[in-house]
N, C-alpha and C positions, 0 to 999 in steps of 0.2 A: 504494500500500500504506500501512500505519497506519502513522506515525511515533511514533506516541505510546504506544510498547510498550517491549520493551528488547532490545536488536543480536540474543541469541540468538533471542526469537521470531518478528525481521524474516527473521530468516535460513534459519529453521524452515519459517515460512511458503510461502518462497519456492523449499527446494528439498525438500518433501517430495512423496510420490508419485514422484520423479522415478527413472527406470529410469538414468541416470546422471547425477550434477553435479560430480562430480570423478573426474581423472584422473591417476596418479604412475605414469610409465614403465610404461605399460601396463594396470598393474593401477585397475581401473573401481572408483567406488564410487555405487550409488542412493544417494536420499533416504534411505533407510527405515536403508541402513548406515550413511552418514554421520549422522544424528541419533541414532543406538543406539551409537555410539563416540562422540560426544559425552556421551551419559547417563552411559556407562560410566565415563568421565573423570569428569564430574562428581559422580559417587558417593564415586569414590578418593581426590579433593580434601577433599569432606565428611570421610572419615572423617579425614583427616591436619589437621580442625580449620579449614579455609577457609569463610566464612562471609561473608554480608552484609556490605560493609565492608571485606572482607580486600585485602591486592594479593600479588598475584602474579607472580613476574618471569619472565616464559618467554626464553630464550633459544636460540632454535632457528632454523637455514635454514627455507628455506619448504619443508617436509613435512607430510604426511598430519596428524600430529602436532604441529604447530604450529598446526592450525585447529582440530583438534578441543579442543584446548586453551584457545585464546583463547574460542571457544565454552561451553566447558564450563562456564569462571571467570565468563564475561557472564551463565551460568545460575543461578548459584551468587548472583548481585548483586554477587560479587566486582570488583574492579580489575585487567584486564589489563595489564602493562606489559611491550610486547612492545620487547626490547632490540635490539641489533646485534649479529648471530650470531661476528662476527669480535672484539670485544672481545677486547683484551687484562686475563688472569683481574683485574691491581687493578681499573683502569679500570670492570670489570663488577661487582665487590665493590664498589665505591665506587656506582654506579649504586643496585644491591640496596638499600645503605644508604640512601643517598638517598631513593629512593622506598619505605621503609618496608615492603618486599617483608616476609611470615612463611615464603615456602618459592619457589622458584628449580627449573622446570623447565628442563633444558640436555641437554643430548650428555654421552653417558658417558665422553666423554674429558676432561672436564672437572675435573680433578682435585684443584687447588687449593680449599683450605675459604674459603667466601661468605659466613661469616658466618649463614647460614639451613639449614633443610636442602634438600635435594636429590632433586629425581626423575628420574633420569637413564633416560634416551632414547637407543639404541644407534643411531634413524636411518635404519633399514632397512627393518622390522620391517613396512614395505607396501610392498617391492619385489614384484614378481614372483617364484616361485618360484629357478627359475636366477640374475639378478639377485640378489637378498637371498643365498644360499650364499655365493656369492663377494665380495661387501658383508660380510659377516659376520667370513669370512676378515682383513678389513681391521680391522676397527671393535674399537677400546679402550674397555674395563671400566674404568670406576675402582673403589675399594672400599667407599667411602661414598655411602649416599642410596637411593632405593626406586626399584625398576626401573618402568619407565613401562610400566600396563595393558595389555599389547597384544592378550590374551585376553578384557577384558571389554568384553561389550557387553550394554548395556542395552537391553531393549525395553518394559521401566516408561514410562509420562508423566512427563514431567521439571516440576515447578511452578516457574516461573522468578521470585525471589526480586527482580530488579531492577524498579525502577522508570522510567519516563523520564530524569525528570531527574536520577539517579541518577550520579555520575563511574561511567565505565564501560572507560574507556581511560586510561591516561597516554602521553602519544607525546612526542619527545625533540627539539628544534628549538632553531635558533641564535638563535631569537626577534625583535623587530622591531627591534632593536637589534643584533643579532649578539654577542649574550651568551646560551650556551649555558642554556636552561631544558629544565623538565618541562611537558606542558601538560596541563591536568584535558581528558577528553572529554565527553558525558555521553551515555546512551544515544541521545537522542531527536538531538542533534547528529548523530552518524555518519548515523543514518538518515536525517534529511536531507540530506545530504553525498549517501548512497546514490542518493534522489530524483533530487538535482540531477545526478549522473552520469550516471543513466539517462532523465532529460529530454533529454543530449546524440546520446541513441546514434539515435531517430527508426526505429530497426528494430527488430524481432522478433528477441531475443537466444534466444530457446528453439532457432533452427538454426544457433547459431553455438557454437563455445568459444574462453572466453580465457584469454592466457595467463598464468599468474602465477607470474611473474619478476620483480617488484619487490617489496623487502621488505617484510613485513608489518609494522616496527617504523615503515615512511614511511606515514605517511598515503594518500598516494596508492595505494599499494600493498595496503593495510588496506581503506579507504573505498572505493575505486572501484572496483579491479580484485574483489578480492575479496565482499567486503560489499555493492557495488552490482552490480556484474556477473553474480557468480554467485546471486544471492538475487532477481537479476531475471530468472532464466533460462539463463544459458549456462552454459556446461562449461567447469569451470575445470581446466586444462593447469598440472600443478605443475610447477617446475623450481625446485630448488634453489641454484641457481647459473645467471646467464645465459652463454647459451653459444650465443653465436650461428649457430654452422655447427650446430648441435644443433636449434634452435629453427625455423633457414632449411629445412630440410629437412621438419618441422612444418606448417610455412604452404606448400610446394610439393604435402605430400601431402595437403593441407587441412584438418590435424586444429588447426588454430589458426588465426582468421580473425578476433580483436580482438588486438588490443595495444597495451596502456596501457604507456607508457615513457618514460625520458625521451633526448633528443637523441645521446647517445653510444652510446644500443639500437642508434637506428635507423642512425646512422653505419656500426656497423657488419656489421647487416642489409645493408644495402645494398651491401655490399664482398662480399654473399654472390651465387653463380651461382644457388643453388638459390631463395634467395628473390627475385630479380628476376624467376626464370621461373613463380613459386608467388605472385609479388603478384595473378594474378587470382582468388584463391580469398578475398583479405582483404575483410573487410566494414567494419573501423572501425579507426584509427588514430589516437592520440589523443598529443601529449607535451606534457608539463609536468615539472616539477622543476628545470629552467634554460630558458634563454632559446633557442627555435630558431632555427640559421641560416637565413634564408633560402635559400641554396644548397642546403641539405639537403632543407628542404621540397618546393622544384624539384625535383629530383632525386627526391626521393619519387612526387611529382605525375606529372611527365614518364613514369616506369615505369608509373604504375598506366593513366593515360590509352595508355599506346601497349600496354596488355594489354587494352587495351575496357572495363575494368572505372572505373565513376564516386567508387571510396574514394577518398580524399586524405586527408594528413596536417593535422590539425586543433590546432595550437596553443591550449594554457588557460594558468592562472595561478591559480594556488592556494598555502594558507600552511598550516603545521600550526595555527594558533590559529584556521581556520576549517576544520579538519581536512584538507580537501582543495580540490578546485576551486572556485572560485567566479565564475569570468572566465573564456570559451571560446570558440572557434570553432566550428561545426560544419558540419553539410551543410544546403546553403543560405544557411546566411550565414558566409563563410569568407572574410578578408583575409587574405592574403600581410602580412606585416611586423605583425601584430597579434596580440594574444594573446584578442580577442574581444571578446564583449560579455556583460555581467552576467549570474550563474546562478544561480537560488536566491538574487538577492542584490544588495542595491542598493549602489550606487558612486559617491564623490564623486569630484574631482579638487581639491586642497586648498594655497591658501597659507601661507606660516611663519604670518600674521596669522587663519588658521583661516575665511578667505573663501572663497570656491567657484571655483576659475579658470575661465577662457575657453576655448572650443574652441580647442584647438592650445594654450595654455599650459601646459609642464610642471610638475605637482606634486606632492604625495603623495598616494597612492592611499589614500584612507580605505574601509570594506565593513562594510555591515552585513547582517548574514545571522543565518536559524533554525541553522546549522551553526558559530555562534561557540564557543568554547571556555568550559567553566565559568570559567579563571581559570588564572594558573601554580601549579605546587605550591608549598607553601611561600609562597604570596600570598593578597591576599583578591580574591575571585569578581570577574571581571569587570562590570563595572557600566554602561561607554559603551552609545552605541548605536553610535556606527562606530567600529572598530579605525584607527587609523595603523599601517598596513603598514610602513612605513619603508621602501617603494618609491617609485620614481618611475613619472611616466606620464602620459597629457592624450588625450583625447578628440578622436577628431576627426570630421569632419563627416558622417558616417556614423552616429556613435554607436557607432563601435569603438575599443578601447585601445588603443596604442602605449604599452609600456614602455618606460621610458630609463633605468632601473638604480636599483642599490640608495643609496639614498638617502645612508647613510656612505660608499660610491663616489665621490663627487663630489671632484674634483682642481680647486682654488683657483691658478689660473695669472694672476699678473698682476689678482689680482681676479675675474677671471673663470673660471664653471665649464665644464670639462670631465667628460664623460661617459664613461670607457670602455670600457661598450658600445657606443657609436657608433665607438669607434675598431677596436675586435675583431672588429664587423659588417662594416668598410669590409675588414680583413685581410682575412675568409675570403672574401671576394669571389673573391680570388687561387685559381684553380685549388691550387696545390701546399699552403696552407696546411688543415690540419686541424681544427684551433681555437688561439685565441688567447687571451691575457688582456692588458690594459693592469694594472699597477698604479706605486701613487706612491713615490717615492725621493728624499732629501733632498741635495745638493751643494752645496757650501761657502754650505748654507742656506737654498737657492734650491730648491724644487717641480721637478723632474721625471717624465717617462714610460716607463717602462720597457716596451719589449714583448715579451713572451713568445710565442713560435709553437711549435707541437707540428705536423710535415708529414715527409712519408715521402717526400721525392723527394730523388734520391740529386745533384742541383745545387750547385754552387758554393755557398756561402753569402754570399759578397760579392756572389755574382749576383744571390741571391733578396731580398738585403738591399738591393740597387737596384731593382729590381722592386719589393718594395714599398714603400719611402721614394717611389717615382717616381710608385705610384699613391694612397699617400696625399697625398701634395700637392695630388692631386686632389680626393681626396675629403672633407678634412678643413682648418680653418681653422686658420693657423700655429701656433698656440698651442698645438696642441692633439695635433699633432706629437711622435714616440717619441725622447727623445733615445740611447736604448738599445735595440737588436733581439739579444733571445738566443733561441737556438735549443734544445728540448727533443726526445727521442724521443716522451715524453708529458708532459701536466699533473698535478702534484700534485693529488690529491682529495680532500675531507676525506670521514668517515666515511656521509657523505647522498650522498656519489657527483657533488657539486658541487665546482668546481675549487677548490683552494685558497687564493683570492689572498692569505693571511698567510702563509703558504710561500713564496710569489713575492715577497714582498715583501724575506722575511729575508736572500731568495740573491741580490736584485741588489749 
C-alpha cells in the first residue's frame, strides 16, 4: 500500500468496503461505519476550532472511541497525542501542557480542570444494547466539557488535510537514555512501521482478527496491532482492558487468532485452560515491548506444536523513536534466544569508538529505518542516519540479534561488566520462578547485585534461595553472582507495563 499519504487515508484504504473491521463486545462495525464515525468526529473537532497543526490529547482505554478519534485528528492534519488512560489527573495536566494539546478528549469521569477544554466520552456509548444499560448505570458525568458525538455520522468524503511528512502522532517513551520524552511521528513513518508489520505476518490477515489489547498510547499497540493489522485486513477484537481469562476464551472460540503482546500477555494466557485448548485456532503470535523468556517461548511453542497447528511465538524488538518494530522473528526464520533479524531496516552493531563490531561482539544497537521519528518534542528534527538505541546486542552467525540489555544496565564489578539480563534469563530457567530482575546496590561503597524474583510456589524460601544460588553458580561467572535474593508477589511496573528497575533499586 502507498506510504506516502497520511495514517487516516492508509487506514481508509484498507478497511473500506469491508462488511466488518472492528469489533467491541459484540457489537460489529463495517468499513462504511467505521469511516462515517470517523467523518462524524472529524466534523465536531473542526467546528471546536482543530485545524492543521492542532494537537490533540485523547485520553481514553482502547474503545470504539478512541480510534475513531485518533482517526479523525490524523484527518483533520491535526497531532494525535494518544496518553495513558490510567494517568493520575496532575500527571495528565502536566502531559496536556506539555504537548501543547488546544482540547483533551477523556472519560467523563474525569473531573478535575486540564487546563484545555474537554470532550468527555461516557465509554459505553458502542456496547451492545443490554451491555451499555447496565454500563450506563455505572459511568460518571462530570459537569464541564462537550459530550463526545455518538449520534453523528458522516457519510460526506472526508478531504484529508495531512501530508506525509507531516508530525502526525506524539507517543510518550523513556527514550535512549531513559529520560522520559515526547517523540514527533510523522504520517509517512507509522505507515511504514505499518508495512514492516505486515511484511512479518506472510499470511492472508482478511480470515483472521486481532486482538487489540495493547494500548494505543505504545506504539506497538498504535503501529502494528492497530494501524498495521487492521488496515491490512483483519478484524480488530477491542478490549479495553486485558483480561486474560476474557481474551483465552476468544482464541478457544476462535474469534481472535493474532496477538501482538508483550511477555506478561502471554504468561498469563498461558496459565489459561481455555487458551491452551483454543491455541489451535491462533495464526500469529508476535511479543515485543520486553525481553522474552525463553521458557515462555517453549512453553508457547511446545502447546501450539502438540495442537498440530505450525504458529509459534515470534520474538521482535522495537523502540518508540522508530515507532515500533524494526528487528523480528518470524515464520521461517525464527531463533529461540533472538529477537530476529532487521525489518524495514538496517542495523549496525557498534563500539564506544563508533566502529562496526564482530560477529558475536556485544555492542550498541544503532537502526536506521523509513519508520524513524521526526525528532523529540521540544528538540530539533532528527538528522542521523542511524539512531543509538542505547541497547545492547551482536550479531551472530546467522545474521540474527541477540540482545544483552539496556545499555545504562550494565553493573561495573571489579572493572568488569555485568549484564543483568543474563543473570534474570539464567533465574527463570528455574521452574518456580516467574520473572526476575537483577538491579545494582551500593555497600560500604562496593557495586552489588541484588535479585529480585516474583514466583507463586508456596516453598520454603531459604529453599528456593538454595536452589537458585546453587544453579546460578552454574550458570553465571563469580562476579556476576546476587549478593541479595528478595522475594516479590509481583514486579513493580512503570507506566509502559515494563518492570520497574528504579523501584527495585530504591527498596533494596
Amino acid at each position: 500500500m502507498d506510504v506516502k499519504i497520511s495514517a487516516y487515508e492508509y487506514f481508509a484504504k484498507g478497511v473500506a468496503g469491508r462488511k466488518s473491521c472492528l469489533s467491541f463486545f459484540g457489537r460489529e462495525f463495517s468499513g462504511e461505519e467505521t469511516l462515517g464515525r470517523i467523518g462524524g468526529m472529524a466534523d465536531f473537532l473542526r467546528e471546536r476550532g482543530v485545524t492543521r497543526g492542532s494537537v490533540v490529547a485523547i485520553n481514553l482505554p482502547n474503545i470504539p472511541e478512541c480510534i475513531f478519534t485518533i482517526y479523525a485528528v490524523n484527518a483533520l492534519g491535526a497531532v494525535a497525542f494518544v496518553t495513558h488512560p490510567l494517568l493520575p489527573a496532575e500527571a495528565l495536566a502536566d502531559s496536556v501542557r506539555e504537548a501543547g494539546a488546544s482540547l483533551l478528549v477523556c472519560l467523563s469521569s474525569l473531573k478535575e480542570d486540564m487546563g484545555v477544554p474537554k470532550v468527555l466520552c461516557d465509554g459505553v456509548g458502542f456496547l451492545p444494547p443490554v451491555k451499555r444499560f447496565f454500563a450506563k448505570m455505572r459511568a460518571q458525568r462530570a459537569a464541564d466539557g462537550d459530550i463526545y458525538p455518538y449520534d453523528r455520522l458522516s457519510a460526506g468524503e472526508i478531504k484529508p488535510a495531512g501530508q506525509p511528512e507531516d508530525v502526525a502522532f506524539y507517543l510518550p517513551s523513556g527514550g535512549t537514555t531513559g529520560e522520559p520524552k515526547i517523540i514527533r511521528v510523522t504520517n509517512r513513518a507509522i505507515n511504514e512501521n505499518a508495512e514492516a508489520t505486515l511484511s512479518l505476518a506472510k499470511v492472508d490477515l482478511t480470515r483472521y482478527s486481532v486482538l487489540l489489547a495493547l494500548p494505543f498510547f505504545h506504539g506497538f499497540g498504535l503501529s502494528s496491532s492497530l494501524h498495521g493489522a487492521v488496515s491490512g485486513g483483519a478484524r480488530g477484537v477491542i478490549f479495553p482492558f486485558f483480561s486474560a481469562k476474557r481474551i483465552a476464551k476468544c482464541v478457544r472460540k476462535g474469534e481472535v487468532n493474532i496477538i501482538l503482546g508483550v511477555p506478561n500477555m502471554y504468561r498469563k494466557l498461558l496459565a489459561e485452560k481455555d487458551f491452551r485448548k483454543g491455541i489451535k485456532n491462533m495464526c500469529l503470535a508476535f511479543s515485543g515491548g520486553d525481553t522474552l523468556p525463553e521458557k515462555l517461548k517453549r512453553d508457547y511453542d511446545e502447546s501450539a506444536s502438540a495442537a498440530g497447528v505450525s504458529t509459534r511465538l515470534y520474538q521482535g524488538y522495537g523502540l518508540a523513536e522508530t515507532v515500533s518494530v524494526c528487528v523480528a522473528n518470524s515464520f521461517g526464520e525464527d531463533k529461540i534466544g533472538t529477537i530476529g533479524k532487521p525489518v524495514n531496516a538496517q542495523v549496525k552493531i557498534l563500539r564506544p569508538d563508533g566502529a562496526a563490531c564482530e560477529i558475536g561482539e556485544i555492542g550498541e544497537i544503532a537502526v536506521s529505518t523509513p519508520c524513524m521519528m521526526k525528532g523529540y518534542l521540544g528538540q530539533e528534527d532528527f538528522d542521523g542516519e542511524y539512531l543509538l538505541t542505547g541497547d545492547l546486542g551482536f550479531f551472530d552467525e546467522e545474521g540474527y540479534i541477540r540482545f544483552s540489555g539496556r545499555k545504562k544496565r550494565i553493573i561495573v564489578i571489579g572493572g568488569l561488566n555485568v549484564y543483568p539480563l543474563e543473570i534474570e534469563r539464567a533465574a527463570m530457567e528455574l521452574s518456580f520462578v516467574k520473572e526476575a530482575a537483577a538491579v545494582e546496590y551500593s555497600e560500604n561503597g562496593k557495586p552489588k547485585i541484588a535479585l529480585f524474583i516474583s514466583d507463586n510456589s508456596e516453598e520454603n524460601e531459604e529453599i528456593k534461595s538454595e536452589k537458585l544460588r546453587a544453579h546460578l553458580k552454574r550458570r553465571l561467572i563469580r562476579y556476576a553472582l546476587p549478593a541479595k535474593i528478595r522475594y516479590l508477589a509481583a514486579l513493580p511496573r512503570t507506566d509502559l507495563g515494563k518492570i520497574d528497575v528504579n523501584a527495585l533499586k530504591e527498596s533494596v
